[in-house]
C-alpha positions as CSV (number, residue, x, y, z in Angstrom):
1,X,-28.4,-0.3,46.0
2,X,-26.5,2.7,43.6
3,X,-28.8,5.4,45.5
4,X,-27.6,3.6,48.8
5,X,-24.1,3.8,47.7
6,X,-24.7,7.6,46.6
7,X,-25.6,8.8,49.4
8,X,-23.0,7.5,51.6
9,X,-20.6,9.2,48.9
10,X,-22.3,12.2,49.0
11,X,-22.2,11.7,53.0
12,X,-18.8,11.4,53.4
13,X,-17.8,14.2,50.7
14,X,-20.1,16.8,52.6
15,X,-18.6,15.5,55.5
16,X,-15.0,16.2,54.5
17,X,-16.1,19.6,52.8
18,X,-17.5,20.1,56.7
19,X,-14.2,19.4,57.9
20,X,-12.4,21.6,55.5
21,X,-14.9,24.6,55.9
22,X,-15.6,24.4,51.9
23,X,-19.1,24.2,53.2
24,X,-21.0,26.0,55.5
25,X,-22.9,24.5,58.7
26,X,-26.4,25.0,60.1
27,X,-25.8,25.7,63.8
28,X,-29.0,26.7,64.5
29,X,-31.9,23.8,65.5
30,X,-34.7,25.4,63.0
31,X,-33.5,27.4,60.4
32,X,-34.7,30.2,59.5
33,X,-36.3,31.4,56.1
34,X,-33.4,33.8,54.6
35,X,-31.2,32.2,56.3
36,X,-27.8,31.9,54.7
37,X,-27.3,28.1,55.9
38,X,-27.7,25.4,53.3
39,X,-30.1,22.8,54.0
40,X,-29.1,19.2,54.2
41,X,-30.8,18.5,50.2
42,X,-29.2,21.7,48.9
43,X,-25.5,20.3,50.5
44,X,-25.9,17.0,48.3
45,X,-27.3,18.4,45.5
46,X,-24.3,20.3,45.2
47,X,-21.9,17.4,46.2
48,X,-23.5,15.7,43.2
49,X,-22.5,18.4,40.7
50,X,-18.8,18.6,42.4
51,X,-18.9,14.3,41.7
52,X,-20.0,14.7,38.4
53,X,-17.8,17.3,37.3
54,X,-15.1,15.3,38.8
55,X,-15.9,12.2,36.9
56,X,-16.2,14.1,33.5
57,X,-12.9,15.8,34.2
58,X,-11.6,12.4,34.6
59,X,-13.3,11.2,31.6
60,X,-11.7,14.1,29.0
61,X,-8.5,13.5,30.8
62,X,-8.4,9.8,29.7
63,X,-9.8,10.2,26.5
64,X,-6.4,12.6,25.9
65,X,-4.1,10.2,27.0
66,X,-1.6,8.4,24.7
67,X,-2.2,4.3,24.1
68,X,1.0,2.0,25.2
69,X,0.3,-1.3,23.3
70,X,3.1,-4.6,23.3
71,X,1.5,-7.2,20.7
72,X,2.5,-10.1,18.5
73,X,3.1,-7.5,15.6
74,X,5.1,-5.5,17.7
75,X,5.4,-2.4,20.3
76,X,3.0,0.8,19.6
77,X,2.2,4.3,21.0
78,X,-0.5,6.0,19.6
79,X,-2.8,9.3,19.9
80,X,-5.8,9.0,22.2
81,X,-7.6,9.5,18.8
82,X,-5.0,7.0,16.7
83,X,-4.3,10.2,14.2
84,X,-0.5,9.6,15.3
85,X,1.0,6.5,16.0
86,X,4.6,5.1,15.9
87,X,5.2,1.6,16.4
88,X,8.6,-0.6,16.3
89,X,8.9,-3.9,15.2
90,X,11.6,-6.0,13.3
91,X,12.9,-9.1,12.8
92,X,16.0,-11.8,12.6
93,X,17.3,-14.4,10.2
94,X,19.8,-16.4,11.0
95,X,21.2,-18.9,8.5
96,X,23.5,-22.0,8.0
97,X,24.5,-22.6,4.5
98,X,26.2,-26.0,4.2
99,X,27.1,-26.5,0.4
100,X,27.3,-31.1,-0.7
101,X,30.0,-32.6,-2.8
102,X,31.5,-29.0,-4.2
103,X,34.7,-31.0,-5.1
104,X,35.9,-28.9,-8.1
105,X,34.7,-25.5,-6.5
106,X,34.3,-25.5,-2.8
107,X,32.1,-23.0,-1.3
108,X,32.3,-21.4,2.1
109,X,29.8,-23.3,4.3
110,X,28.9,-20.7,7.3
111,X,26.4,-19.5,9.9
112,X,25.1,-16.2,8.8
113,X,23.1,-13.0,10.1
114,X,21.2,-12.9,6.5
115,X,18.7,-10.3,7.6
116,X,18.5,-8.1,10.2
117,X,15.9,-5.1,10.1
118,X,14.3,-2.8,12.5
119,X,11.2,-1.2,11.3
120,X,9.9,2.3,11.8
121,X,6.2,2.6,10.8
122,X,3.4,4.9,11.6
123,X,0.9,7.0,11.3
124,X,0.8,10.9,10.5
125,X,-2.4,13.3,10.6
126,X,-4.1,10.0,10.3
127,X,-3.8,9.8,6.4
128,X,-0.3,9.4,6.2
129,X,1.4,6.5,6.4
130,X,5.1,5.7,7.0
131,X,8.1,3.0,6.8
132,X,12.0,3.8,7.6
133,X,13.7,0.2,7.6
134,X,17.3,-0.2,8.2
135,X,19.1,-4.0,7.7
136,X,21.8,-5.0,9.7
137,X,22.2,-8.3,8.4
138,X,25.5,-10.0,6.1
139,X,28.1,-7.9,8.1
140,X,27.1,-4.5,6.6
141,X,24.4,-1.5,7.2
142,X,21.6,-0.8,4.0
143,X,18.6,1.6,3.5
144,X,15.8,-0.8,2.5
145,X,12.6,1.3,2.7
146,X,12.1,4.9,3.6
147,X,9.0,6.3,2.0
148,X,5.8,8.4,3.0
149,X,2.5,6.9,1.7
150,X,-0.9,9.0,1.8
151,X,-3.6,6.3,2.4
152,X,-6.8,8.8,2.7
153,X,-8.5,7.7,-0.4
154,X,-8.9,3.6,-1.4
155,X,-8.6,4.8,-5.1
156,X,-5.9,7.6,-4.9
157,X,-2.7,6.5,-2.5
158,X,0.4,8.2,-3.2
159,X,3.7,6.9,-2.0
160,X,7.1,8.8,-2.3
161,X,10.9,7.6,-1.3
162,X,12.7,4.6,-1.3
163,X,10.6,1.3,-1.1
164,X,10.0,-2.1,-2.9
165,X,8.3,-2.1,-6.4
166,X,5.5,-4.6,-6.7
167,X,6.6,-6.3,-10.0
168,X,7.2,-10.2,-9.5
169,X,4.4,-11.8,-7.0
170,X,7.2,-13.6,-4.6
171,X,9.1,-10.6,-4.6
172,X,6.7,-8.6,-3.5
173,X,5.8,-11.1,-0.6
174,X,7.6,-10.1,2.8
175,X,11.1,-12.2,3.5
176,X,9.1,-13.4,6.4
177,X,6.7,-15.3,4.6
178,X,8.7,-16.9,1.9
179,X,8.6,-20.7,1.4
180,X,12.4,-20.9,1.3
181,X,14.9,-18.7,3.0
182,X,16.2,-17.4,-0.6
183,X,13.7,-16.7,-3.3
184,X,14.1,-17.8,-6.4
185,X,15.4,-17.4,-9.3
186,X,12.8,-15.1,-11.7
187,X,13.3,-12.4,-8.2
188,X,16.9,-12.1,-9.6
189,X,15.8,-10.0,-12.9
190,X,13.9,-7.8,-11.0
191,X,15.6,-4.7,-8.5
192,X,14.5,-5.3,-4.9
193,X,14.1,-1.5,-4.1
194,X,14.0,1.9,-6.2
195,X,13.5,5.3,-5.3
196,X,10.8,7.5,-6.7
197,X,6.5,8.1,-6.5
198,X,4.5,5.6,-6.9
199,X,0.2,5.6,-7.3
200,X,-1.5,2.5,-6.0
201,X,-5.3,2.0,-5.3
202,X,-7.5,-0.4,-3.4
203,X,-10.4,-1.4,-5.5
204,X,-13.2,-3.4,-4.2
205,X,-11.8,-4.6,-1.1
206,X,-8.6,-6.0,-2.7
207,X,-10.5,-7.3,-5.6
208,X,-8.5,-5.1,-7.9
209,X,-4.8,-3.7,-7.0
210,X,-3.5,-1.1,-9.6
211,X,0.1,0.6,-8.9
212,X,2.0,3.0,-11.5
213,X,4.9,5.1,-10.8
214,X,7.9,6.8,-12.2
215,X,11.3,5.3,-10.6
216,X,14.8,6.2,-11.2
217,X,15.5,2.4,-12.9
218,X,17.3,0.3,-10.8
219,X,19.4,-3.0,-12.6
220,X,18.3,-6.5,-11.9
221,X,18.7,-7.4,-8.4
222,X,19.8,-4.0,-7.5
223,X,19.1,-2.2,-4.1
224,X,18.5,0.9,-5.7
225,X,19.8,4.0,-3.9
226,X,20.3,7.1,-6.5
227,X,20.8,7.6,-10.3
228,X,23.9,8.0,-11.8
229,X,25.5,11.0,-13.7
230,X,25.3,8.9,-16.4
231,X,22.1,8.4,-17.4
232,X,19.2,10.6,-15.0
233,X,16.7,9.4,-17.2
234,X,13.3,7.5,-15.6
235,X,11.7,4.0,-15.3
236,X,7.7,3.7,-15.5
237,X,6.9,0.8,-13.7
238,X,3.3,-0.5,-12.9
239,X,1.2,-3.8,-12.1
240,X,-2.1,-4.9,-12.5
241,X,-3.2,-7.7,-9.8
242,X,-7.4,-9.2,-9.2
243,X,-9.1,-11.2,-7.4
244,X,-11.6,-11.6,-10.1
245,X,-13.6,-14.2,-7.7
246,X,-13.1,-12.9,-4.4
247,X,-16.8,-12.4,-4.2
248,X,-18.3,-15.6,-5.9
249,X,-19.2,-16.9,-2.9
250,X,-17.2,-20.0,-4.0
251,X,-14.5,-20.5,-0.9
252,X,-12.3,-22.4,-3.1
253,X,-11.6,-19.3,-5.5
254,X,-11.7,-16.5,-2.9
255,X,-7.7,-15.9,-3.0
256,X,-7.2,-16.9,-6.6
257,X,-5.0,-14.2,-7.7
258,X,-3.7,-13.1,-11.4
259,X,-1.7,-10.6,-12.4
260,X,1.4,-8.7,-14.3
261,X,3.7,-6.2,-13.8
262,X,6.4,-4.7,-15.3
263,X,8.8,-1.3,-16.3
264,X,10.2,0.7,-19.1
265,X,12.7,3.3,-19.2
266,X,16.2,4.1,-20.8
267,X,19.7,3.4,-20.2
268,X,22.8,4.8,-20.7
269,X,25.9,4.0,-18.4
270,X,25.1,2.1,-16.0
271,X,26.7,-0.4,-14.6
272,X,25.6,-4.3,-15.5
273,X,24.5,-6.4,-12.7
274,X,25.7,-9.8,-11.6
275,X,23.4,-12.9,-11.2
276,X,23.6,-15.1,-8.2
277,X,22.3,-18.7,-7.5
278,X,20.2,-19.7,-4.8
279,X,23.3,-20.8,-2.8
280,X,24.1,-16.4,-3.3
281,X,27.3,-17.8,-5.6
282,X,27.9,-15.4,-8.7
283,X,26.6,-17.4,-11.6
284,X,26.6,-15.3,-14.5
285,X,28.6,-11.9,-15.3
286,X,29.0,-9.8,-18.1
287,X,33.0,-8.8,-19.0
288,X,34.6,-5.6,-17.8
289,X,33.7,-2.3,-19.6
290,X,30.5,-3.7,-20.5
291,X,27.3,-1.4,-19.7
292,X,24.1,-0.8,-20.3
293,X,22.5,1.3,-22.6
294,X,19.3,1.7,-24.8
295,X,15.7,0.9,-24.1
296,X,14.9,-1.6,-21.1
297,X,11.9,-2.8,-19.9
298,X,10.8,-6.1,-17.7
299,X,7.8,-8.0,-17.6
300,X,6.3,-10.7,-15.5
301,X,2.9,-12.5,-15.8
302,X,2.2,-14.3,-12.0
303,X,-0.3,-15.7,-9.9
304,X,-1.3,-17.9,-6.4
305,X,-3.9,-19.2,-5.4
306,X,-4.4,-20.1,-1.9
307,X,-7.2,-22.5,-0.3
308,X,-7.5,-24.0,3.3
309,X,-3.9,-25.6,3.9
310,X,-2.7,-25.3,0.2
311,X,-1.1,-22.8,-1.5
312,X,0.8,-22.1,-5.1
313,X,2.7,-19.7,-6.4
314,X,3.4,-19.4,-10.2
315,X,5.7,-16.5,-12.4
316,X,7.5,-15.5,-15.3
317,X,10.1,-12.6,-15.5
318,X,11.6,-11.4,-18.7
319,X,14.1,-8.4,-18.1
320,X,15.6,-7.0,-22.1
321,X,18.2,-4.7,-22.5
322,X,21.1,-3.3,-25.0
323,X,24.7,-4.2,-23.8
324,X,27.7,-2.0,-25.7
325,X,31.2,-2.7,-24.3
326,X,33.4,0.4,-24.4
327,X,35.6,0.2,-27.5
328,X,33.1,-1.3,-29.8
329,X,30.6,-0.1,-32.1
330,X,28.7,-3.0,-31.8
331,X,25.0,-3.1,-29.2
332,X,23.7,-5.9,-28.4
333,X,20.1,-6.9,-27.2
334,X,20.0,-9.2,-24.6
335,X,16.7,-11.2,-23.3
336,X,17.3,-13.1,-19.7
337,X,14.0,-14.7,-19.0
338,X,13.2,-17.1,-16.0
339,X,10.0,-18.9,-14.4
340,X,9.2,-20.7,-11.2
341,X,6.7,-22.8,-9.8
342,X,6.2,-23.9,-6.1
343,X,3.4,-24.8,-3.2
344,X,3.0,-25.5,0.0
345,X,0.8,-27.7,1.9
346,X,0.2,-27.3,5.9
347,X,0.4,-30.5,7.4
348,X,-1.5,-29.3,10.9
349,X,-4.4,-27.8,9.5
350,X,-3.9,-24.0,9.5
351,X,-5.2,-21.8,6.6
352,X,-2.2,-21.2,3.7
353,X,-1.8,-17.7,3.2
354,X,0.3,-15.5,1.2
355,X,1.6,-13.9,4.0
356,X,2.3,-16.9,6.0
357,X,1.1,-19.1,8.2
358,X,-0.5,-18.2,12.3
359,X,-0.2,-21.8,14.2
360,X,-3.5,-22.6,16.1
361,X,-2.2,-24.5,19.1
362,X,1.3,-23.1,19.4
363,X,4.1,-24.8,21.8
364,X,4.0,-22.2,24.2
365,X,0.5,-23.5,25.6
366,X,1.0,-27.0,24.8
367,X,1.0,-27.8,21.1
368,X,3.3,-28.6,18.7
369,X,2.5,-25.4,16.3
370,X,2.0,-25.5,12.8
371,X,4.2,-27.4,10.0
372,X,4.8,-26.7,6.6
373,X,5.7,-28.5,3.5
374,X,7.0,-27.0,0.1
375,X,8.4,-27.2,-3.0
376,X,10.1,-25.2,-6.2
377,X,11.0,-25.9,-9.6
378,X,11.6,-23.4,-11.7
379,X,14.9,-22.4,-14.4
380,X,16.8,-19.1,-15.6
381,X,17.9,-18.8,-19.2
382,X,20.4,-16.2,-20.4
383,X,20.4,-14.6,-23.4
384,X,22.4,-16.8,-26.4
385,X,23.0,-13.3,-27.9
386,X,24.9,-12.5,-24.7
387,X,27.6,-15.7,-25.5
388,X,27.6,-15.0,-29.5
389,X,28.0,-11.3,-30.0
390,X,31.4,-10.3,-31.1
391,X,31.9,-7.4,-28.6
392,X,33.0,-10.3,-25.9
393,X,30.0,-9.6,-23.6
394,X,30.4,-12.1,-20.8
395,X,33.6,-13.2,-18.9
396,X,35.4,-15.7,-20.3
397,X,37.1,-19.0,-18.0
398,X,40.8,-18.3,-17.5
399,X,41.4,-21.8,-16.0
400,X,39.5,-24.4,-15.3
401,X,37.1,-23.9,-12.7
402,X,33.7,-22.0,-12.8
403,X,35.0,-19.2,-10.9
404,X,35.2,-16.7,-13.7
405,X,33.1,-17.7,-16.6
406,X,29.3,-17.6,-16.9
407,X,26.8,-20.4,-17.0
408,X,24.1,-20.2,-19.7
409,X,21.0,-21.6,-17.8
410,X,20.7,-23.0,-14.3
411,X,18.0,-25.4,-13.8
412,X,16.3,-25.5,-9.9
413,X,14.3,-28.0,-8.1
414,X,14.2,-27.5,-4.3
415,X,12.6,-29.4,-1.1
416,X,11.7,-27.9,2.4
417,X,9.6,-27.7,5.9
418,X,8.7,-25.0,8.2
419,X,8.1,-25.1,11.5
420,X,6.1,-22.1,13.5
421,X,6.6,-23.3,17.0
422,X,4.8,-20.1,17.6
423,X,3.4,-17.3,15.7
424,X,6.9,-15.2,16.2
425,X,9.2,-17.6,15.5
426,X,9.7,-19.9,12.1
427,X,12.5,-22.5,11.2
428,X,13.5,-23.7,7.9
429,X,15.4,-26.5,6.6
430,X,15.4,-27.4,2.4
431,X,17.8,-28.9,0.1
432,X,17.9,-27.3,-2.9
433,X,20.1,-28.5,-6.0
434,X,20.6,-26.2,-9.2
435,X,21.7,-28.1,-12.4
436,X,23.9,-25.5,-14.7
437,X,24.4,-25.4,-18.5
438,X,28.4,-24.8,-19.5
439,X,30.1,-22.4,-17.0
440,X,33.4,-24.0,-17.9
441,X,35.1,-23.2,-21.0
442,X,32.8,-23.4,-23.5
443,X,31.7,-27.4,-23.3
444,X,31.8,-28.4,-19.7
445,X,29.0,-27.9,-17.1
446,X,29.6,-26.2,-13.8
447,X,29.0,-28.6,-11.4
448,X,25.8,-28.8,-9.8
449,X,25.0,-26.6,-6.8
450,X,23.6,-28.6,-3.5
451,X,22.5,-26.9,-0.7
452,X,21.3,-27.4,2.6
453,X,20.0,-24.3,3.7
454,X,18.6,-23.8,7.5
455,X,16.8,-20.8,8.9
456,X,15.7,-19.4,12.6
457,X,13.4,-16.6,12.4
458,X,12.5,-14.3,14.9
459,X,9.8,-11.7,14.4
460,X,9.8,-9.3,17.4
């Protein structure tokens, strides 16, 4: 049948090239040796060369053509070869924070564009990877990442620019696949971005993740765009995380993961940070022409462990500094420590995973998607040394209400459920309740922070 059809090509290309004169004709009945007329097998020979050459010119032209891709993980255009590819993506979080029985200190219970990023990534020369991610969200515009990251070798990747150090483990989870829509509180004592180079290697197929770098130093909680004048000394930061039984063969103990990160650096100037709850009210502050200044350094022992539907989360953050308030001789060593623990359990079936959860029978094709239960419990402590020093290191109540004076420990427990209706789209609702230790005057507690905190996501 494919000869059949080749011929009739070849037929009614010779005919055309007839037509057109790109071929001559025998006229005469019996051709002669020497003659300069083609005979009928010579004509398709050469119509199958001009059809093969047309289907290989056809071929190269394809193969040199860029890819157009629109996918769950977002909208691509690529190389014909993938050694350059850009592809945009993003997503949306859009809160409700409604704050129960504040009687002594009301807070503002609102609807709220917590998060709204477009990313940039791609591909350069094949070996170069890159992320430029702008946020939107809370009414203002921030740089969050914007870094170049060479990816050639497992063991030798080198990242420079502005991105996210990989210190605490739910910190260094994406927003998009956190439990709750704030995390909690051992994230606080840690910056969520710096700006610097950074090593990281892939060892035995994520058995064993090493990163070091060198950093600028950005303060707890900090969004860290430049250094100051102050003080241009550097942070080293690094982290050691395993999966020291990836390979077993023991499902159950395939995502176990254990690790520890942490930084070191100087300080000299800069200014202190401010610690929020989970409800993102200021909690604890230090007085003004208080800064920071000595030796610093962070560290933070964590682990998860994630198996069919369940997973849990575990970590403990110690961030130590010297406070010296301008005026005064007198430097003071401060230790804020805090440690969480929380899990999840996926009440349709789906496999738990640190980077969320993909429903299997998602509403758009009938089903119901995939939901979620979880839970937290975990505690901040500030330093006593903080409260007792004589250089007056934290703000002190000037009525009384908790508005300006700082707690000493908040205490956290919180409840929620997630819904993936599909695999672009998640919605949260929790309560969480944070129990605080003084914040007003010197005896009284600040009254304990309830929340009811909602979330729509939308990954695009």
């Amino acid at each position: 049948m494919k000869n059949h059809r080749k011929i009739l090509q070849a037929a009614a290309l010779a005919a055309a090239l007839l037509a057109a004169g790109w071929l001559p004709a025998d006229d005469s009945a019996e051709a002669q040796p020497g003659s300069s007329a083609l005979s009928l097998d010579q004509r398709v020979r050469i119509i199958e060369r001009l059809l093969e050459n047309q289907a290989a010119d056809t071929a190269d032209a394809q193969k040199s053509q860029p890819k157009l891709s629109a996918a769950a993980d977002g909208f691509s255009i690529s190389s014909a070869d993938s050694s350059y590819q850009l592809k945009i993506n993003g997503y949306v979080q859009a809160d409700g924070r409604w704050f129960l029985g504040d009687k002594l200190d009301p807070q503002v219970n609102s609807f709220l564009i917590r998060r709204a990023r477009l990313n940039l990534a791609g591909v350069v020369a094949k070996d170069f990877n890159f992320l430029f991610q702008p946020d939107f969200g809370n009414g203002s515009v921030a740089l969050y990442d914007a870094y170049l990251d060479y990816v050639g070798v497992s063991w030798l990747q080198l990242k420079a620019g502005k991105f996210k150090p990989l210190l605490g483990v739910e910190q260094a989870q994406s927003d998009t696949a956190t439990l709750f829509p704030e995390r909690g509180l051992p994230s606080s004592l840690l910056p969520t971005r710096d700006e610097g180079a950074e090593w990281h290697a892939d060892l035995g197929k994520g058995s064993l993740l090493l990163a070091a770098g060198v950093v600028n130093g950005a303060v707890d909680s900090a969004n860290g765009d430049s250094e100051t004048a102050l003080n241009d000394d550097k942070d080293l930061e690094a982290r050691v995380f395993a999966h020291p039984l990836r390979f077993t063969g023991a499902d159950a103990l395939t995502n176990l993961g254990l690790g520890v990160g942490g930084t070191y650096g100087n300080r000299g100037g800069e200014a202190v940070p401010k610690y929020k709850s989970t409800g993102q009210q200021t909690i604890f502050g230090y007085a003004s022409g208080v800064s920071l200044t000595g030796q610093a350094y962070r560290v933070s022992p964590q682990a998860y462990w994630y198996w069919d539907s369940l997973g849990l989360q575990g970590e403990y953050v110690l961030s130590s500094t010297d406070l010296v308030k301008y005026g005064k001789p007198t430097v003071t060593r401060i230790a804020n420590e805090a440690w969480q623990a929380q899990g999840s359990y996926v009440l349709t079936g789906e496999q738990n995973t640190y980077n969320g959860v993909i429903p299997k029978h998602d509403l758009g094709k009938g089903g119901i998607g995939a939901f979620e239960l979880a839970g937290r419990w975990g505690q901040i402590v500030y330093a006593d040394t903080a409260f007792t020093s004589k250089a007056g290191l934290v703000t002190k109540p000037t009525a009384a209400t908790a508005e300006t004076s700082s707690v000493r420990a908040a205490h956290e427990w919180a409840v929620g459920i997630n819904w993936y209706p599909v695999r672009d789209v998640k919605v949260t609702l929790a309560y969480d309740t944070t129990r605080f230790e003084h914040g007003i005057a010197t005896v009284a507690d600040r009254e304990t922070e309830q929340l009811l905190d909602s979330r729509v996501q939308f990954t695009f």
